[in-house]
BALOBA-1460 file (C-alpha; in Angstrom, 3 decimals):
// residues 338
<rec num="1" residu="x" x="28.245" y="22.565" z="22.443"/>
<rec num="2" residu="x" x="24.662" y="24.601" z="22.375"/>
<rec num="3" residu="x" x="21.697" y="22.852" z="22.789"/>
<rec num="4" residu="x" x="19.037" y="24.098" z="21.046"/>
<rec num="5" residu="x" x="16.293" y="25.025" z="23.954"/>
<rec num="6" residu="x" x="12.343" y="25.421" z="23.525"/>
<rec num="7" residu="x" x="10.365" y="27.294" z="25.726"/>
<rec num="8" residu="x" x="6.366" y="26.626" z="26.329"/>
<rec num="9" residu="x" x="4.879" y="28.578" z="29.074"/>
<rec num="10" residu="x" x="1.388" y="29.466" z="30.300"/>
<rec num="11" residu="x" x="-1.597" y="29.547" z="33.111"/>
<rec num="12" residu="x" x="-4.090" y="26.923" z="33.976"/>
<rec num="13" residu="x" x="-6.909" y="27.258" z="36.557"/>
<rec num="14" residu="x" x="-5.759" y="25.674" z="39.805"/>
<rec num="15" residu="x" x="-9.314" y="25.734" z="41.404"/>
<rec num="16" residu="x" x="-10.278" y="23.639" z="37.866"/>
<rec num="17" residu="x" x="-7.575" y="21.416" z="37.632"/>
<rec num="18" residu="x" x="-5.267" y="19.455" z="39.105"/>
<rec num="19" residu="x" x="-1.606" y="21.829" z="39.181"/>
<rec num="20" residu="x" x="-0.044" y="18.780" z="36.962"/>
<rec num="21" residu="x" x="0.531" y="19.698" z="33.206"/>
<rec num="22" residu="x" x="1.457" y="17.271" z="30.362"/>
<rec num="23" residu="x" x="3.695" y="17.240" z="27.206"/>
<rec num="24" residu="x" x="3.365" y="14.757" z="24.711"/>
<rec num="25" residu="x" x="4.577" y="14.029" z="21.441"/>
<rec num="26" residu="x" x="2.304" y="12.800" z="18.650"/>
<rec num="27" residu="x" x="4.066" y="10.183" z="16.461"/>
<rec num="28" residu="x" x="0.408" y="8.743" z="15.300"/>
<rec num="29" residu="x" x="-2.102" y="11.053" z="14.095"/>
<rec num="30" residu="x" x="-5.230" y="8.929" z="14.473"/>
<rec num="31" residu="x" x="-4.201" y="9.737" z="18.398"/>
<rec num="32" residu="x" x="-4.509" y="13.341" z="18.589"/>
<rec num="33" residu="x" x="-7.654" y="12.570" z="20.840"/>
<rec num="34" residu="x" x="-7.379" y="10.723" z="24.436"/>
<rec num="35" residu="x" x="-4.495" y="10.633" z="26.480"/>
<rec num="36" residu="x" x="-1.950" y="7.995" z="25.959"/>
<rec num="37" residu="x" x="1.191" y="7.230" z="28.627"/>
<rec num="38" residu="x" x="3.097" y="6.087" z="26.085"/>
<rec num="39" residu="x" x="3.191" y="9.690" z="23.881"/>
<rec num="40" residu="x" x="4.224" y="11.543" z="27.313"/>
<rec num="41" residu="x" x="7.693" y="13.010" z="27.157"/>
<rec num="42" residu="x" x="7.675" y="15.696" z="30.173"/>
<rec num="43" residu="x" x="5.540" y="16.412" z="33.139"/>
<rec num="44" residu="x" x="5.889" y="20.030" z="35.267"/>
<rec num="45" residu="x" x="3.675" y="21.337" z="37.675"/>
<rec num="46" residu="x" x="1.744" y="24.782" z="37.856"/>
<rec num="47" residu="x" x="2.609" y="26.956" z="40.973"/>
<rec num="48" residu="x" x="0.309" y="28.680" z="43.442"/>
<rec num="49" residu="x" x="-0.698" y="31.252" z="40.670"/>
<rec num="50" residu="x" x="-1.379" y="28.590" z="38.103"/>
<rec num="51" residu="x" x="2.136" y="29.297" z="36.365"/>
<rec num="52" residu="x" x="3.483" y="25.927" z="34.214"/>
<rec num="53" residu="x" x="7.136" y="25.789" z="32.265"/>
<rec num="54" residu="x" x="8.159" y="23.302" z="29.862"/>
<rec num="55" residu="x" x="11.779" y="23.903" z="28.843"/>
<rec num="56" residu="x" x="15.021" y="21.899" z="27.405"/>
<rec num="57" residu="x" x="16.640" y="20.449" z="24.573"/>
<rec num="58" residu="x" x="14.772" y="16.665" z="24.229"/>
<rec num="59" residu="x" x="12.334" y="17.782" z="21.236"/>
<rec num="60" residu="x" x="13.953" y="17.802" z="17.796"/>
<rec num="61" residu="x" x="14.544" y="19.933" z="15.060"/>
<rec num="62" residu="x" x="11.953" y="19.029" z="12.632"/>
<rec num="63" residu="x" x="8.609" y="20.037" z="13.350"/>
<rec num="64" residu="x" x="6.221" y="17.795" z="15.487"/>
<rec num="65" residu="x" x="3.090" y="17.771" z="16.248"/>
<rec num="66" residu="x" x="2.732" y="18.010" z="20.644"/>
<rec num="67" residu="x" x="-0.113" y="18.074" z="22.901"/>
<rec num="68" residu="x" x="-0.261" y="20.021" z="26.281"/>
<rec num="69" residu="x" x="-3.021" y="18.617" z="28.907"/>
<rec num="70" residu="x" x="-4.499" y="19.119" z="32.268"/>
<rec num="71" residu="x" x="-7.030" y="16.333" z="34.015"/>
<rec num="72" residu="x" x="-9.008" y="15.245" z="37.367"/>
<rec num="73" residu="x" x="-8.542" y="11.627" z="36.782"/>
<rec num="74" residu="x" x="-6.818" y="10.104" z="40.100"/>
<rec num="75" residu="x" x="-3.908" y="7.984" z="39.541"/>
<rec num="76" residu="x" x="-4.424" y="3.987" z="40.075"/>
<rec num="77" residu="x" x="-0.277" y="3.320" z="41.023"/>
<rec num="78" residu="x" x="1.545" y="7.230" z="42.367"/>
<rec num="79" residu="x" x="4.521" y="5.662" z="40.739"/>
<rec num="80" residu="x" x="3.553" y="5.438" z="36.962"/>
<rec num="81" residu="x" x="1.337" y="7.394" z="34.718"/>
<rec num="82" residu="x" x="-2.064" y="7.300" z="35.761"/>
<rec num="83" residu="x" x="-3.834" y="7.061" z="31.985"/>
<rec num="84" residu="x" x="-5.957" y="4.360" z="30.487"/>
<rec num="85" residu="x" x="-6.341" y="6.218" z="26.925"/>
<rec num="86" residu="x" x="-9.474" y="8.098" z="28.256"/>
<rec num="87" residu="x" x="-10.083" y="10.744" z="31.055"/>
<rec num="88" residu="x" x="-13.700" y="12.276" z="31.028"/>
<rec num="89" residu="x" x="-12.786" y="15.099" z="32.951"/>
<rec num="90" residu="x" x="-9.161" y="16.617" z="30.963"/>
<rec num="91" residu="x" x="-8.734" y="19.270" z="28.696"/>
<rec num="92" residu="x" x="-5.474" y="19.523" z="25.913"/>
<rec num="93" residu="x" x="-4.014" y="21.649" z="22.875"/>
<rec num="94" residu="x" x="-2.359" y="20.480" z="19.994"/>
<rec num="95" residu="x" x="-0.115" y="22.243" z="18.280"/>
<rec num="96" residu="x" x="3.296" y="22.362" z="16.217"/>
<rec num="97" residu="x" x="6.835" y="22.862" z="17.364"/>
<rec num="98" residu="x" x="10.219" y="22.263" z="16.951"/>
<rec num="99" residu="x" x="13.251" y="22.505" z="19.528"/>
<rec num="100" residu="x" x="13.676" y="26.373" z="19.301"/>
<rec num="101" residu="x" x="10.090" y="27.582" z="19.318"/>
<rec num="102" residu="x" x="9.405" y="29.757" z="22.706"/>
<rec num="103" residu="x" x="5.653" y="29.189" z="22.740"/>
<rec num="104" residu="x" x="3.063" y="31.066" z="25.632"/>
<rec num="105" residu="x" x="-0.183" y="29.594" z="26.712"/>
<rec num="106" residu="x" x="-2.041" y="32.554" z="28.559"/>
<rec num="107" residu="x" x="-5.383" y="32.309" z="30.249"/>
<rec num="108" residu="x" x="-8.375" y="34.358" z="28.654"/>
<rec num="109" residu="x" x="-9.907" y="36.693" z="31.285"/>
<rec num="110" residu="x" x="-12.494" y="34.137" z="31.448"/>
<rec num="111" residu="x" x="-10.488" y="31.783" z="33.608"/>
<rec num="112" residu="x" x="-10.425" y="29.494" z="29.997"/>
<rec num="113" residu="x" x="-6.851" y="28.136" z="28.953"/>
<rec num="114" residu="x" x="-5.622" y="26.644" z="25.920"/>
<rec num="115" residu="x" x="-7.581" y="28.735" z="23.501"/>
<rec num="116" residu="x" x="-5.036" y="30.964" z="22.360"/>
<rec num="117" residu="x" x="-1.007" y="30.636" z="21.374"/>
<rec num="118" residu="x" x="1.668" y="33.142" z="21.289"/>
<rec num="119" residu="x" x="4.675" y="31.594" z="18.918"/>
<rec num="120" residu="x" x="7.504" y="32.404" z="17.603"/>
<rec num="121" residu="x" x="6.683" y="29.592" z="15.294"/>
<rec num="122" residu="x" x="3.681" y="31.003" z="12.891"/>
<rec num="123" residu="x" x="3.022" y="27.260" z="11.880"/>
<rec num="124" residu="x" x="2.357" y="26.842" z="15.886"/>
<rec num="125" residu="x" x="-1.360" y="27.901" z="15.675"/>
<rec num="126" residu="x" x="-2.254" y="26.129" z="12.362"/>
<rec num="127" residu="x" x="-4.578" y="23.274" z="14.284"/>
<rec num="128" residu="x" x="-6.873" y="26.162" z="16.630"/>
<rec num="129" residu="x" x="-7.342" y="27.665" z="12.859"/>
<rec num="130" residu="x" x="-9.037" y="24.897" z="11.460"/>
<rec num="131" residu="x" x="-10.549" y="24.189" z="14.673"/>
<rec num="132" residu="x" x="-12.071" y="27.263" z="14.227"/>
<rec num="133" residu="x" x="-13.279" y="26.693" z="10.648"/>
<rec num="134" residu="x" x="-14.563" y="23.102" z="11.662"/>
<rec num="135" residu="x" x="-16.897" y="24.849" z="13.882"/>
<rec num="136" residu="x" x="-18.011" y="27.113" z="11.193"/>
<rec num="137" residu="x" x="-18.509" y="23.272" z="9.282"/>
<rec num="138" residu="x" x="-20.596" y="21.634" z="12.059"/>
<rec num="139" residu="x" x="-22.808" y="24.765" z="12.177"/>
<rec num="140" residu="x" x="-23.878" y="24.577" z="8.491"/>
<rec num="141" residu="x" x="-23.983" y="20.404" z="9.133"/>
<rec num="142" residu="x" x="-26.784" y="21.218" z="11.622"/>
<rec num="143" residu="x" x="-28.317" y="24.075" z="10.151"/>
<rec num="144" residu="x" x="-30.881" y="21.819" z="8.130"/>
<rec num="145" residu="x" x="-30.798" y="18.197" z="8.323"/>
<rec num="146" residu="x" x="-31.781" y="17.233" z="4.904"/>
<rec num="147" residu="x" x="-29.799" y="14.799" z="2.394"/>
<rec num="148" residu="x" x="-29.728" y="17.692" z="0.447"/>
<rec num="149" residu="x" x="-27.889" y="20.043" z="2.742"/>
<rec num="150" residu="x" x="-25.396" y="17.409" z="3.252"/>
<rec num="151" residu="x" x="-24.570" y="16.143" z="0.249"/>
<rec num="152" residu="x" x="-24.293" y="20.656" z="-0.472"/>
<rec num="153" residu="x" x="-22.459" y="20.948" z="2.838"/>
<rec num="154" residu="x" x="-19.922" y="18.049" z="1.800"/>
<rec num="155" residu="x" x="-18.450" y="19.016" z="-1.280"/>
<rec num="156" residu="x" x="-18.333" y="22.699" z="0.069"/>
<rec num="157" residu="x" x="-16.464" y="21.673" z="3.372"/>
<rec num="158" residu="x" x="-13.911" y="19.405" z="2.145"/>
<rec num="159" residu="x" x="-12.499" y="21.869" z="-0.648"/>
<rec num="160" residu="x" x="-12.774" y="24.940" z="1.430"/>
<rec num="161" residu="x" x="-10.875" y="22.417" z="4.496"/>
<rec num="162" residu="x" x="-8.568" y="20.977" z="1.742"/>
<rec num="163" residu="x" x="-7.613" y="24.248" z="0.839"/>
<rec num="164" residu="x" x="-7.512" y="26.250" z="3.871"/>
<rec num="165" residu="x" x="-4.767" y="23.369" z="4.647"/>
<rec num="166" residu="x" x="-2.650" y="24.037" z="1.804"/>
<rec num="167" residu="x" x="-2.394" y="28.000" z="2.106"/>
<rec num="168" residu="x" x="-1.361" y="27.188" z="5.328"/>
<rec num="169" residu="x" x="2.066" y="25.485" z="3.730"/>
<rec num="170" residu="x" x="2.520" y="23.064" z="6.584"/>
<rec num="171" residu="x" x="1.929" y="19.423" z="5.330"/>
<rec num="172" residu="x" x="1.161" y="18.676" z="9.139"/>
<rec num="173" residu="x" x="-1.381" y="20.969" z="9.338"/>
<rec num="174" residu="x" x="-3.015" y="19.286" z="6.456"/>
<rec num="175" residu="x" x="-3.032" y="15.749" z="8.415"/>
<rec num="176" residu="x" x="-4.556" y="16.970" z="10.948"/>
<rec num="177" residu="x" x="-7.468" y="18.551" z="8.649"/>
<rec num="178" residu="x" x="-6.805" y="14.603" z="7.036"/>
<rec num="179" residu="x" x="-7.481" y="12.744" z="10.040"/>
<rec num="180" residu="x" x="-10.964" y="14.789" z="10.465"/>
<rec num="181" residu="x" x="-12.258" y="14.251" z="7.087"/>
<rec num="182" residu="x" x="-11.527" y="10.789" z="6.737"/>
<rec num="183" residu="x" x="-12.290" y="9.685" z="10.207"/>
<rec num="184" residu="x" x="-14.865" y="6.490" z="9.929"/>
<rec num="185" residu="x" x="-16.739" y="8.284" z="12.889"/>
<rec num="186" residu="x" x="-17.703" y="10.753" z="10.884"/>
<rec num="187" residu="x" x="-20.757" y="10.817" z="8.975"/>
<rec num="188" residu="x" x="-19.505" y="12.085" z="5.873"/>
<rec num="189" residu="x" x="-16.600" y="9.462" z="5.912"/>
<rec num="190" residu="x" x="-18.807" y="8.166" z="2.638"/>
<rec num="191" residu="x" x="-18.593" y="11.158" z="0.871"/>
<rec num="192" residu="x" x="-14.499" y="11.491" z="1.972"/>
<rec num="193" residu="x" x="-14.576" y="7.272" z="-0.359"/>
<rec num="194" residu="x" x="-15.921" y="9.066" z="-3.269"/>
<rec num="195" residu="x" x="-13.837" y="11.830" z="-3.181"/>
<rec num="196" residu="x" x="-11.027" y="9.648" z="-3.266"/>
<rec num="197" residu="x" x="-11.796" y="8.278" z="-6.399"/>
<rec num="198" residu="x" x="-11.228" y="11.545" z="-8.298"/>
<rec num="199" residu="x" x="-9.418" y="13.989" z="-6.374"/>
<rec num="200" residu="x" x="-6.140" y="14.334" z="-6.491"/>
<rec num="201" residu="x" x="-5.641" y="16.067" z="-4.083"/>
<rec num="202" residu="x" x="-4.969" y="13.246" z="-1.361"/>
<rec num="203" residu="x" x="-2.090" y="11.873" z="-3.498"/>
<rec num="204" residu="x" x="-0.199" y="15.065" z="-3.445"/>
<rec num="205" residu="x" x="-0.597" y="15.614" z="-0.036"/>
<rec num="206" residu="x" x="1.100" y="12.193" z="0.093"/>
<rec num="207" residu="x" x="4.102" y="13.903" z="-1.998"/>
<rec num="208" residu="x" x="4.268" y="17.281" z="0.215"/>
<rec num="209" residu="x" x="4.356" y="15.122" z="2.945"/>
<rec num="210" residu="x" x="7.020" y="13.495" z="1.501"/>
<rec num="211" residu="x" x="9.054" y="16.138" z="0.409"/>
<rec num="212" residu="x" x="8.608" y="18.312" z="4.008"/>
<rec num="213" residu="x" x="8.959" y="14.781" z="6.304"/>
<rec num="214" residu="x" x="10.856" y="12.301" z="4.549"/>
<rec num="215" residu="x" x="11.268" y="9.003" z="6.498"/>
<rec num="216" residu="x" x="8.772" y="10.244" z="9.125"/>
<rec num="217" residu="x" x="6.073" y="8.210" z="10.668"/>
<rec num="218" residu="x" x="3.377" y="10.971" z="9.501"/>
<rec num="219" residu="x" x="4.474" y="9.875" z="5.663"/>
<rec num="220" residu="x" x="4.496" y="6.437" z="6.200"/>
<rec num="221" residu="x" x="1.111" y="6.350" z="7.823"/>
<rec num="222" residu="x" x="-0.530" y="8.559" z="5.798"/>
<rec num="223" residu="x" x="1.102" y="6.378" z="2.946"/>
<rec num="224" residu="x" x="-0.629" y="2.835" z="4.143"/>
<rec num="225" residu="x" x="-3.801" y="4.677" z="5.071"/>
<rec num="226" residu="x" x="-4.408" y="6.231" z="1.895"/>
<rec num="227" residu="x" x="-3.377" y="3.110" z="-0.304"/>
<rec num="228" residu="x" x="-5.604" y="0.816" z="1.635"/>
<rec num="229" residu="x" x="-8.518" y="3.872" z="1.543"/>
<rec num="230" residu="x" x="-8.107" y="3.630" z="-1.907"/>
<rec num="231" residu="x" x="-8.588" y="0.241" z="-2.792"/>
<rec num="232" residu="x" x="-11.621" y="0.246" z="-0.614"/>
<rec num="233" residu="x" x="-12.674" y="3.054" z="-2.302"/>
<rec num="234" residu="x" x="-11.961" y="1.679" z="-5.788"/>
<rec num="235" residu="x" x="-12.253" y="-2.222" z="-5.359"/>
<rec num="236" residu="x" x="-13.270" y="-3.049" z="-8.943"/>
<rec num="237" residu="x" x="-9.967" y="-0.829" z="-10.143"/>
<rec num="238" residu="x" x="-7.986" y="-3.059" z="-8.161"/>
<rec num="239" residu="x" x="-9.904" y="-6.388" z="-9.296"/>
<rec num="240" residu="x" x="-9.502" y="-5.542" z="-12.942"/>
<rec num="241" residu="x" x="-5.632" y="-5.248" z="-12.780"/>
<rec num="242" residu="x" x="-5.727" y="-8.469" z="-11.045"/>
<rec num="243" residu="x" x="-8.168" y="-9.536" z="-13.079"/>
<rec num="244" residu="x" x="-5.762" y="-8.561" z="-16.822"/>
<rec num="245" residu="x" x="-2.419" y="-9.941" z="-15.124"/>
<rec num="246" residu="x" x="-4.314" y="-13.229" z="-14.678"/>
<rec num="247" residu="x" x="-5.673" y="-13.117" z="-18.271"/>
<rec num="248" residu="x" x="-2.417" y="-12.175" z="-19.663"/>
<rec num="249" residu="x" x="-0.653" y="-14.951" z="-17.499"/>
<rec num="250" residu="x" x="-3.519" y="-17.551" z="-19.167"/>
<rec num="251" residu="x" x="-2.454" y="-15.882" z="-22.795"/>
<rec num="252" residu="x" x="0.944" y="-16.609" z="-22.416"/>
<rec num="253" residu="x" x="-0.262" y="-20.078" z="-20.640"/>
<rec num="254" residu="x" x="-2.412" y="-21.081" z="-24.201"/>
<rec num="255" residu="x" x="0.341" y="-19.393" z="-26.546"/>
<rec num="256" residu="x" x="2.904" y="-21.779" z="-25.652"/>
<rec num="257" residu="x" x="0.485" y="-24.628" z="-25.514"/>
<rec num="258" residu="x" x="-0.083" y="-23.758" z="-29.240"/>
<rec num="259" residu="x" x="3.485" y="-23.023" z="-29.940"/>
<rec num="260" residu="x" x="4.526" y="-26.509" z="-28.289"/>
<rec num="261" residu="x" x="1.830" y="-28.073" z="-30.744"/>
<rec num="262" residu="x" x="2.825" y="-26.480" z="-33.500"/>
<rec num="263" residu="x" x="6.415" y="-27.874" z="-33.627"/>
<rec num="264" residu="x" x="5.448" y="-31.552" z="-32.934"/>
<rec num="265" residu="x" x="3.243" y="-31.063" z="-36.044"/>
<rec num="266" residu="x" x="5.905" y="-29.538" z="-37.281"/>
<rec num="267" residu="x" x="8.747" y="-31.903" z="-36.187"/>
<rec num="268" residu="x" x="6.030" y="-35.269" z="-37.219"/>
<rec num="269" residu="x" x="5.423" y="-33.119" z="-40.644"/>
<rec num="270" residu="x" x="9.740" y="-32.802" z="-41.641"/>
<rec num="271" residu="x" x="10.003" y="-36.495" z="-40.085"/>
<rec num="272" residu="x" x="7.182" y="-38.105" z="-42.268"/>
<rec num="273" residu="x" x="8.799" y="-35.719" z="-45.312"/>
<rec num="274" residu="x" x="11.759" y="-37.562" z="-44.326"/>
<rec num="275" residu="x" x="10.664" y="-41.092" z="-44.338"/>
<rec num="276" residu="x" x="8.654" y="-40.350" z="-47.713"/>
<rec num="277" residu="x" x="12.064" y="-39.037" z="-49.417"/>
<rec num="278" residu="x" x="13.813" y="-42.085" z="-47.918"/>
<rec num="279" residu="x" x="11.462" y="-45.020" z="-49.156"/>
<rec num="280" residu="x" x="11.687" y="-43.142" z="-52.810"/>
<rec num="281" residu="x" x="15.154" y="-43.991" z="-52.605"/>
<rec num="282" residu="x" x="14.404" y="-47.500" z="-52.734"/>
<rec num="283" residu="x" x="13.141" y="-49.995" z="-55.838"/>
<rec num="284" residu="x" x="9.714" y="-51.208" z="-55.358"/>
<rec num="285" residu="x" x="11.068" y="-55.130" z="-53.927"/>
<rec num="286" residu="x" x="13.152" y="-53.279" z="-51.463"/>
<rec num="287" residu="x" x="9.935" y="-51.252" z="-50.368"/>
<rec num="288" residu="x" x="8.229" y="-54.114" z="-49.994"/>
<rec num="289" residu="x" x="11.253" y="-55.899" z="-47.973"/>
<rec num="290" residu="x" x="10.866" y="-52.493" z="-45.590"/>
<rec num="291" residu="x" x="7.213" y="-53.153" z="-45.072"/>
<rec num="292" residu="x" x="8.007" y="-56.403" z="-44.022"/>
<rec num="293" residu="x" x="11.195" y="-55.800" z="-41.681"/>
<rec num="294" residu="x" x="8.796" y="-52.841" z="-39.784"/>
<rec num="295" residu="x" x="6.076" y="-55.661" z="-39.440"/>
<rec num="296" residu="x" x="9.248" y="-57.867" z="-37.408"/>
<rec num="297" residu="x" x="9.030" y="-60.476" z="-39.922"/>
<rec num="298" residu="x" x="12.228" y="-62.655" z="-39.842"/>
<rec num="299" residu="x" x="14.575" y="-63.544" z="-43.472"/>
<rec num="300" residu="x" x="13.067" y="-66.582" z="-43.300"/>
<rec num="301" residu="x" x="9.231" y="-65.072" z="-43.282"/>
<rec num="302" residu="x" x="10.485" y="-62.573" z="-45.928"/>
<rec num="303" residu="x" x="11.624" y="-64.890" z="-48.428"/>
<rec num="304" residu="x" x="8.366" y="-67.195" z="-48.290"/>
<rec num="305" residu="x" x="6.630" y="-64.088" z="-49.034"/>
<rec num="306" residu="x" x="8.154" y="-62.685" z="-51.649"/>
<rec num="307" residu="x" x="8.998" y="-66.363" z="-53.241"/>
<rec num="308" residu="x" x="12.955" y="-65.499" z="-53.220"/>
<rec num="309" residu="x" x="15.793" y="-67.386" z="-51.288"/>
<rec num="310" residu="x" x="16.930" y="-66.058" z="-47.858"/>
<rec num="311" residu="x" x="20.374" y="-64.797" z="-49.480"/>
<rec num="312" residu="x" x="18.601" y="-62.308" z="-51.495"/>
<rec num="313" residu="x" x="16.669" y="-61.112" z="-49.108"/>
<rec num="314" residu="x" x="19.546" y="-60.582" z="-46.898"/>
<rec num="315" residu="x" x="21.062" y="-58.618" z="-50.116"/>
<rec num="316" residu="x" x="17.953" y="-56.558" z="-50.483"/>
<rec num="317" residu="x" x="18.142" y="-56.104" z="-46.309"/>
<rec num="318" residu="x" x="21.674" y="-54.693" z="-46.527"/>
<rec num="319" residu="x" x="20.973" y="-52.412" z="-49.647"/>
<rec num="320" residu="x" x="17.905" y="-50.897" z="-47.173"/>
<rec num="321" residu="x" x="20.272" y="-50.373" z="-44.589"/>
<rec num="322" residu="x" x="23.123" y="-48.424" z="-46.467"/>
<rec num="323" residu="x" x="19.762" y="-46.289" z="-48.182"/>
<rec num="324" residu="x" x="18.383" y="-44.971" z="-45.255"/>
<rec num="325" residu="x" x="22.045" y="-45.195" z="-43.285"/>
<rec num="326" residu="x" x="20.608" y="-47.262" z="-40.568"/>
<rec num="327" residu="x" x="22.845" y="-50.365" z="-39.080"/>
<rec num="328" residu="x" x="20.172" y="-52.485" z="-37.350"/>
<rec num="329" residu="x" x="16.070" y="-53.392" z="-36.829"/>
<rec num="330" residu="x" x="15.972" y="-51.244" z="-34.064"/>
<rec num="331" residu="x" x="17.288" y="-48.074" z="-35.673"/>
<rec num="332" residu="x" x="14.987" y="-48.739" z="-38.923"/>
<rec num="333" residu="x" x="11.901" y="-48.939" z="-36.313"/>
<rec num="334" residu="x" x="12.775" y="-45.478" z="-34.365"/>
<rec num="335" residu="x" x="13.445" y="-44.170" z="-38.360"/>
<rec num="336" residu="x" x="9.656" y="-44.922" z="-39.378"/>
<rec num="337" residu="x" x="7.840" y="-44.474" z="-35.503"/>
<rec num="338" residu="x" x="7.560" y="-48.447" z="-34.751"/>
């Protein structure tokens, strides 16, 4: 089986630098600057004329985004990598590639390296572009200081950045123009909030991402950054649908309150309908002998009341009874809600 081989050659400045050269992968994009151990995937060193090689079949076939770097910084243990995160004294290109790209670094005739790419890969060059137009940006930042000229500068430099990116058709190469615009360093990391709020441009950079990188960790980060950019951005948004679940939850809360109410007044309305309907049913002395059993007076109690022996109240007792088809005291109490 072929391996698919890439091919990244070039010159540094041995009197400059240290011969050792660098490859790293970029998995996080808020990383591109600083060295990290941890992103380093290859090491080579330069010959006598300056002359690196990186070449193999470890990088992948979706495009990446890589770093190449030279330093001074000594190394604390000969064994390991000698990085901290930070070297003041180190100098790096990023750039895109994928496992077939043959990619040349030469060295301008003044002894400077890493400002210019020879590719196979046209998408390779996309981040010295828009390094070049971010110059252009911090120029006109600095041309006049005023709130004015900023506030001018702002909404010029992120659509002309924004769309720079997207003639560029690489979704990566828009990240990277991302990361810049809506780094909190930045003084115009303000103006990147508002933005938010009504361009829509961020959300379908989300979906080109998504649609070029599935399942990478570009679209995933980009993904968390951007929702939790725009909910800072857009707090009261956020607090309102809160805010109408909660009131709709406290609706449905107070309508079955209401609804519960309604059928006990409903139920205590049919039952006292019922008990109304039932005492009609009865002759006046057998009302009064109802009366009387509710208010737990015995036969004997009954009869001196009424001025009638015990036997006919017992006969009026048993007519009430069969009337309202109750058998017992008890079950004419529950009837009438004693």
């Amino acid at each position: 089986m072929i391996h698919a081989q890439h091919h990244f050659d070039g010159y540094i400045d041995n009197d400059r630098w240290q011969n050792d050269v660098y490859l790293s992968v970029i998995e996080d994009y808020r990383t591109l600057q600083g060295i990290n151990d941890e992103q380093i995937i290859s090491k080579t060193s330069s010959d006598s004329l300056g002359y690196f090689l990186f070449k193999g079949n470890q990088l992948e076939s979706q495009q990446k985004i890589y770093k190449l770097h030279v330093d001074n910084c000594e190394s604390f243990n000969q064994a390991s990598n000698h990085f901290d995160g930070h070297c003041a004294d180190s100098k790096d290109i990023i750039f895109i590639a994928k496992n077939t790209d043959s990619i040349r670094f030469p060295l301008s005739f003044e002894a400077q390296m890493f400002c210019d790419i020879i590719s196979n890969n046209p998408k390779t060059a996309a981040f010295i572009k828009i390094d070049s137009l971010k110059e252009d940006m911090k120029f006109a930042y600095t041309e006049f200081r005023s709130k004015a000229n900023r506030d001018l500068n702002n909404k010029k430099w992120f659509k002309t950045l924004q769309d720079f990116g997207q003639e560029l058709n690489e979704p990566l190469a828009e990240l990277y123009i991302y990361s810049f615009l809506s780094d909190r360093s930045n003084p115009f990391h303000n103006y990147y909030l508002e933005d938010l709020k009504t361009n829509s441009y961020y959300d379908e950079l989300l979906q080109r991402l998504e649609d070029h990188y599935p399942h990478s960790s570009y679209a995933k980060q980009y993904k968390a950054e951007l929702t939790s950019d725009q909910y800072i951005a857009s707090p009261s948004s956020k607090t309102e649908s809160v805010f109408n679940w909660t009131n709709l939850v406290i609706g449905l809360l107070m309508a079955s309150v209401l609804l519960n109410l309604w059928f006990v007044f409903s139920a205590k309305k049919r039952k006292q309908k019922q008990r109304t309907e039932a005492k009609e049913q009865l002759t006046k002395q057998e009302q009064t002998v109802l009366e009387l059993l509710l208010d737990e007076k015995t036969n004997k109690d009954i009869a001196e009341t009424l001025f009638i022996s015990v036997s006919t109240v017992k006969t009026h007792v048993n007519n009430v009874y069969k009337k309202l088809n109750v058998n017992s005291r008890d079950e004419l109490k529950t009837l009438f809600n004693r």
